[in-house]
Structures are given as C-alpha cells and as structure tokens.
N, C-alpha and C positions, 0 to 999 in steps of 0.2 A: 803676572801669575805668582802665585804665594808658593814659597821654595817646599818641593814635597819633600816630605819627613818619611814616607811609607819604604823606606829601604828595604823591610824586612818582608816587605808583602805588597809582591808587584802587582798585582791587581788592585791594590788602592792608588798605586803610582800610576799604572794606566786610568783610574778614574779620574787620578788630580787632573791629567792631562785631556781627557776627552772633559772634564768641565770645562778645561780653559777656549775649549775649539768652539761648543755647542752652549757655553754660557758668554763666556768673554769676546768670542769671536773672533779668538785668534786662529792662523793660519794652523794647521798640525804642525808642518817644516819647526815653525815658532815655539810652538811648545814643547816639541819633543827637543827642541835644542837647549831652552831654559830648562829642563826638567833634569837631563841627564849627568848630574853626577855621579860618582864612583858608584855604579850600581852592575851588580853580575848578571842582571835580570835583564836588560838592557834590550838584546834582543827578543826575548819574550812579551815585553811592554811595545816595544815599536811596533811586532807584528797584531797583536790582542788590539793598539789603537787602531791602526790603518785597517785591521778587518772589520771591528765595530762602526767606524766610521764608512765604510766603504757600504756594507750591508745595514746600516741605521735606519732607511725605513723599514727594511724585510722586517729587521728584530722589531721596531717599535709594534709594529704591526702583531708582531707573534706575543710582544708582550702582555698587549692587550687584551689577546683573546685569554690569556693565562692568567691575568689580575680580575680578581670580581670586581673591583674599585681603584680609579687610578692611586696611586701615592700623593702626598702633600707635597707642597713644592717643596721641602726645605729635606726631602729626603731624595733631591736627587741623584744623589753620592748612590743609595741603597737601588734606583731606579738603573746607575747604568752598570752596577755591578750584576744585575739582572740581564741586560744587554750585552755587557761581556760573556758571562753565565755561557748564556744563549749561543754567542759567537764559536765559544771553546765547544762546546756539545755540536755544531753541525759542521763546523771548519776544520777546527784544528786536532790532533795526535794526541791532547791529553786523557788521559783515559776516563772514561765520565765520573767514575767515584770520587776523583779526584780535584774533578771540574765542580763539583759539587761541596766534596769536602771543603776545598780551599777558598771557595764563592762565600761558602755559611762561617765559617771563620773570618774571612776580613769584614763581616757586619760586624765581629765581636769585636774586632782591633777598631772599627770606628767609635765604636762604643756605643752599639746600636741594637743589642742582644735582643732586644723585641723582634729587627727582621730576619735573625738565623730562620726560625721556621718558616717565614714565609718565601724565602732564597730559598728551605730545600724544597718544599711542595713546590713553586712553581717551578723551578728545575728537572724534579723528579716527573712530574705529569707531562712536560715535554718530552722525558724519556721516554714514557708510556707511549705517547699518542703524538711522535715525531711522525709518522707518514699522512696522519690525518689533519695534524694541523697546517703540515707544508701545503697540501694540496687545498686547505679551505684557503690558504694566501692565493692560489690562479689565479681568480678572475681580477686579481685587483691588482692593477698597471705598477703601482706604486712600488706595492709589497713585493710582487714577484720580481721587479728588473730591479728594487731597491735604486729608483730616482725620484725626485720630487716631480710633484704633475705638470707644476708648469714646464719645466725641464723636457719630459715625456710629450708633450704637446709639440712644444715648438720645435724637436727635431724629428718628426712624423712631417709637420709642414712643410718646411726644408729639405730633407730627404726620406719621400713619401717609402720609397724601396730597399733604405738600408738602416732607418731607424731601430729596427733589433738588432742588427747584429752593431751596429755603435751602443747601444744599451749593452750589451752583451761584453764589449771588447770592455768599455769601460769600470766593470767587474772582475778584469782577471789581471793576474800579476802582472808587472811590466815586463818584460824581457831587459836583459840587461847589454845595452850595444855600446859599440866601441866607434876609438876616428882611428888610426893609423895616422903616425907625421909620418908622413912620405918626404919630408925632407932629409929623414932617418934610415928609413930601408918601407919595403913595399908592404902590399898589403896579403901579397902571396907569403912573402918569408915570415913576416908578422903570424900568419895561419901555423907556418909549419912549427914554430917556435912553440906557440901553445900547445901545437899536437903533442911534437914532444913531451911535453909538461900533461898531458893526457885532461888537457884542458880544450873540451870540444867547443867547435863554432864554427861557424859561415861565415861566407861574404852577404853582405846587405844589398841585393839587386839593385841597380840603377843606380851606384854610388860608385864613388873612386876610392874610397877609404874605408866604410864604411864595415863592422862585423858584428855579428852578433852571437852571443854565447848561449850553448843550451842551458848554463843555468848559471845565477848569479854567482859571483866572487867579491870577497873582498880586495876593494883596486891595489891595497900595497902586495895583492896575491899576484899580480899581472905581473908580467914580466917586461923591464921597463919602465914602468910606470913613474916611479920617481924621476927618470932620468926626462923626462917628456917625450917616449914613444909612442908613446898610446894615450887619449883623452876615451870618457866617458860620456858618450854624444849620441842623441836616437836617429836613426839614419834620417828620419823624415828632416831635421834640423842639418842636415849636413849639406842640403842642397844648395842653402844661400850663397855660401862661397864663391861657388860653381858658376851660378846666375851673372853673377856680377861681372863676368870677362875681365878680369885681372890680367892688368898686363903692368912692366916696369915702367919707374916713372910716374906712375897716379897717384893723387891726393884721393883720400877714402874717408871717408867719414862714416864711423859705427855708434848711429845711435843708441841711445838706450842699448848700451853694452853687455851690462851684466848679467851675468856672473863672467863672461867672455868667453865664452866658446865658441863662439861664431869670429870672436875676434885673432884665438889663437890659429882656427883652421884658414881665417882669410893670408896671414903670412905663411902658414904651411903651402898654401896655396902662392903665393906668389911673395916673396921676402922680397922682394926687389924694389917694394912701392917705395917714391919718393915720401911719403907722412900715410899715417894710419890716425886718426883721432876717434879714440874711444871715449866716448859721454857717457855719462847716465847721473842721473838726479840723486841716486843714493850714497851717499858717502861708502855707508859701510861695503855696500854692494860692490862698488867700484875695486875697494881694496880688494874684492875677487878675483875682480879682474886682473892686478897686478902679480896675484900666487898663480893664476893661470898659466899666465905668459911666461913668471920668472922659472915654473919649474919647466916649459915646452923651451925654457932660455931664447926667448922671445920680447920683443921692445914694442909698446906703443904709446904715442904722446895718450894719457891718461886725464880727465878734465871732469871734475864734478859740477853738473849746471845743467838745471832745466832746458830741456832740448827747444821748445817753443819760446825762448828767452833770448833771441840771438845776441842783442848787444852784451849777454853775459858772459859771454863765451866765441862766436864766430869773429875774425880779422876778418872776414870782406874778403879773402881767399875762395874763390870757388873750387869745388871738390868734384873730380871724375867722376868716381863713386859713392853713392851711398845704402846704405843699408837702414833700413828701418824695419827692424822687429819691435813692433809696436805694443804697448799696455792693451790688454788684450780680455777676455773672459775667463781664457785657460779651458776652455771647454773642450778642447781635443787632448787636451791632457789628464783628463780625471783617473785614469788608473795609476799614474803616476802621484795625482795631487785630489784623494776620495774626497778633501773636505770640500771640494769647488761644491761639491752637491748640497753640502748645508750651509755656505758663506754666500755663495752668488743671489741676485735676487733677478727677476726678469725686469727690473727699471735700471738694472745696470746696461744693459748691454747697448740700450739706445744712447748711453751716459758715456760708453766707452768709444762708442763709433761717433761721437762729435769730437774725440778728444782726438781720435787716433786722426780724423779730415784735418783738425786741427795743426796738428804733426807735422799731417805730409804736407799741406798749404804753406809752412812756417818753412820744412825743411828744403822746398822743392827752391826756393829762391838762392839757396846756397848752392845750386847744380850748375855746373856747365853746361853752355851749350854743347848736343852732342851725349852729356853724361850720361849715367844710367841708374835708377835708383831701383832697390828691388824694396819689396814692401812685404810684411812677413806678420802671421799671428798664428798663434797656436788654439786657435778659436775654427770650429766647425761653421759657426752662426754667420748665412751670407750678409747680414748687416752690417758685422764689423770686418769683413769682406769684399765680394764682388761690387758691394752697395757702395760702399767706401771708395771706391774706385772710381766704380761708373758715375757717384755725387762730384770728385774731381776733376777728374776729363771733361763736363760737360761747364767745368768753371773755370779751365784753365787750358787756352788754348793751344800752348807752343808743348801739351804735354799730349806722347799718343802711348799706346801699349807695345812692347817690344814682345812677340809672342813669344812663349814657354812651349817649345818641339821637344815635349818627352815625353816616354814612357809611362811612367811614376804620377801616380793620381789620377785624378779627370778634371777633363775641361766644364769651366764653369764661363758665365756669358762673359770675363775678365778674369785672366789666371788661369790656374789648377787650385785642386785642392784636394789634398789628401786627408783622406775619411779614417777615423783610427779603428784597426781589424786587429781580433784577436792575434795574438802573437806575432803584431806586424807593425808597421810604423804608427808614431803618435798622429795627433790630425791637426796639421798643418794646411795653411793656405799663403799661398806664395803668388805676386803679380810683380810684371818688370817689366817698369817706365822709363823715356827718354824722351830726353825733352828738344824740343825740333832746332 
C-alpha cells in the first residue's frame, strides 16, 4: 500500500486504507498497521474503517439509491468518501454539518473540486429522507444484515434457527475479554482489583479464567498487564487449554501457534510440561508468539515450519498432546475481523477444509498412542468442522472422538460448537480426538 500523506485529513486516511482492503485485498489488521504513523486521528480512522467496512453492503446499497449514475471507476477515492459520509451520519457522534462539511472538503484536498457538490447533495438528501431510505433497504437480505448473499445463504443452511441473530452478532462491537494467569493470583481477586479501579467486568461462564469488561480499555490501562497478569483472550478461545488434560511431564505440540495465546494459557495451565513446541509457518507471526510468552515470563521451544512438512521440523518424538487450531475461514469471527465479509469467497472454504484434513492426517502421526489432539477453528461453516472430522475418522482407524461434557455451545454430530451471540463469545468449533 502507497504510504498515506493525508495527516491532516483523516477521512482521506481512512479512504487510503479502505482502498487497500476493497481494492488491494488486503486484510484491514494489514492496512491499518502499514498506514498508521504519527497521526492524532488515529482512533477516529480505525473506527470510520471498521464501520464502513462492517456495514459496506448496507451503504453500497444506500448509495445507490442516492447517485442517478454510478461514478467512474477511477473516482473511487470520491465513491467511498460517500460511504464514509454515510457511516458518520447513521453510526457515529459527529454532528451532521460537520459530517458533511468535512466529507465536501477532503474532495477539495484530493483535488477533485467537481465532487464537493455532489458529496453535499447526496449527503444532505439522506439527511432529508434517512427514515425512508432505511426502510426501502428491508426487504433486501444484503442491505439490511450488510452480508454478502452467498455468505447469507450458506448460514441459513447450516443453522436454519440462528442464522439472524449470527448475522446480527456479526454487526456489533466486540466486547473486549480477558484470561487471568492463575499462576499469578485468581480470577476472583483479578475482579476485585479492577473494581477498585472502577473498571467494571465479569467472569465469562464456563471458563476458569476467563472476564470480560463492560467496555473496552486500553490494555497498558489494565492493571498488570505489562507484568503478564492478564492476556487479552475471547472466552470461546480459552477452552482449548482446558480440552487437552494437561498434566506434568507431557510433550505438547501447538500447532500453528500464532500469535500464542493458546500457547501462553496452556503453561499457565500446567508449567510443568516436559517440551511445549510452538510451530507456525509465519516467521513474523511466530515472533509473537515469543512477546507473548516473554512478557507472561513464560518459555517455549519456538520453531518456524510448515506444519504438514514433518521432515522440516518433527525428531520422530511423539507428542501427548496436540492442539491444532487450524487455517480456517474466520467466519465466527467477523465482528472482530468485518473485512472476512469482503475478502472470503465461497470456493474458499471447500479450499480450507482439504487443507485443514490435510493437517490433522499429517499431524495425527506425531501423537501417541493414548494421546489426545484437540482440533479447533474459529469458523461456524460445518465443512471446515464436523465434516472435517467425520472425513477423518472414517479414514483413520486407531483414531475415535474423546466426547466434549460441557456446558458452553451445542452438540454438533462431532464436537461442539459455539455460535458467535451478541455480546457473548466468538464462534468457535472445538473436537477432541485420541487415538486408540
């Protein structure tokens, strides 16, 4: 992405960066990380992307009824400053003259003085005729839940009975939850600590660590934090640990690692393992994984290498445990990660569930007899799921399912799986294998 220059006017800065998402195809995480130099705007631009990006059909949709004639392609800069526009007038605090004023000027700073007029009319007539236009968006699936159709589709098939409100949860802010190192102090005195601090939160039911705060914070605002009391972990992701019966003395293997959070709560969880081996394919990623651990002041052998590559990486050591949190769609994640809705394509996901059989086929040979591997994606879609599962078991025979007696989710024909709810855990699918 080409370094934006628009310092002085963050709504071109959020435009440079929603091109790069919706032209480039990069990740948002991605761009808003390349983009963010010394800018005071900073969080103003994070929120303007992740909302335009989040509601990006609704607005397309509303744009269109607003333009007599689409724009040329090469005025797409002028196209999503309209979409931002739009964003700030029905989301956010800015007060509208000013959402207007400031929209019709950064045409001028592009040096585009021909679409000032046409940013304020079509801004201003949405002012007008905001209750009418919302309501001519109903009937159309798209506009109103702001998902792509195939998206809309295939989780009506899948979960004929909760398809809206996963459309719905996928819309709203994330909540922002915590882990507790209980190898530090509890998850009780962790609670009263922040009360003090008049920093409200809960425990996250069905977890051992797990909180969640009524409203975000900045983490060096936590108390702790630096020192590794507290991680940054959504309860549904805290379960893995758990799965795995950690006991001293076990060789563990955490595939596909990063960023390591799963790898710092499995020693919070049990310190005592004989080897911890943390993998993952990314270099840079990996290096996450080692700020994790150093600030929880935590060790594990660290190894960058294609996990389906054994000769690159495994000694012939078989491993108690493993964990595979697999490449996955991200589909249970989308209020955390809105651009999954414009970067996913529906040929991926059949792409992702040969890679992920793949995985567990490759990884299952490095397990003990006895061992136990848990298998994990933050994907709703039962393809890269229960499918994935049931395609193994019926190709591998010394492998059976070790059932999942909890609370947290529902039973699916292999696993649980947690469905992501409005102000409740992401969506998660977790199964745990051993092999005979």
């Amino acid at each position: 992405m080409k370094k934006i220059t628009h310092l002085t006017n963050p709504r071109l800065s959020a435009v440079a960066i929603l091109q790069a998402v919706i032209r480039q195809k990069q990740s948002l995480d991605s761009a808003l990380e390349k983009a963010f130099i010394a800018n005071p705007d900073n969080s103003f631009i994070k929120a303007l992307c992740f909302g335009v990006i989040r509601y990006y059909y609704k607005l397309t949709a509303l744009t269109q009824l607003l333009l007599s004639k689409p724009l040329k392609d090469k005025d797409h800069d002028v196209y999503l400053l309209l979409l931002s526009g739009l964003y700030e007038l029905i989301f956010m605090r800015t007060p509208a003259h000013a959402v207007v004023s400031e929209t019709v000027n950064a045409t001028r700073t592009l040096g585009k003085t021909w679409a000032s007029g046409l940013v304020n009319a079509v801004l201003r007539s949405f002012q007008r005729n905001q209750e009418a236009l919302l309501e001519q968006l109903e009937p159309d699936f798209v506009a109103h839940y702001a998902h792509p159709a195939w998206f809309i589709e295939t989780v009506k098939k899948a979960w004929p009975a909760h398809w809206r409100t996963i459309l719905e949860a996928n819309n709203q802010q994330p909540p922002m939850c915590l882990r507790v190192n209980q190898l530090k102090h509890s998850r009780e005195d962790y609670l009263a600590e922040l009360q003090t601090l008049e920093i409200h939160a809960q425990a996250i039911p069905y977890t051992n660590a797990g909180i969640i705060l009524n409203q975000p914070i900045a983490v060096n605002d936590l108390p702790g934090f630096a020192q590794g009391q507290v991680s940054v972990q959504d309860g549904a992701a805290q379960f893995a640990a758990e799965l795995l019966e950690l006991s001293p003395g076990q060789s563990v293997l955490d595939a596909c690692a990063a960023p390591g959070g799963k790898t710092g709560h499995m020693l919070e969880v049990e310190p005592r393992l004989q080897e911890l081996l943390a993998l993952d394919i990314d270099a840079n990623r990996l290096k996450k994984v080692k700020e994790n651990l150093d600030r929880l002041q935590l060790t594990a052998n660290l190894a960058n290498a294609n996990a389906s590559d054994l000769a690159n990486w495994w000694d012939g050591k078989p491993f108690d445990r493993i964990l595979l949190d697999a490449p996955c769609s991200g589909t249970g994640v989308i209020r955390r990660h809105p651009d999954i809705k414009l970067l996913r394509r529906p040929e991926d996901i059949a792409k992702l569930a040969k890679q992920q059989l793949q995985l567990l086929t490759t990884l299952w040979k490095t397990l003990k007899p006895g061992g136990i591997l848990v298998y994990i994606t933050c994907s709703i879609m039962p393809e890269e799921n229960m499918q994935v599962i049931e395609q193994f078991l019926t190709q591998e025979s010394h492998a059976q399912e070790k059932r999942i007696d909890s609370a947290w989710g529902q039973p699916v024909s292999i696993g649980r799986q947690i469905l992501p709810v409005v102000n409740g855990m992401d969506g998660f699918y977790y199964a745990r294998l051993q092999k005979r």
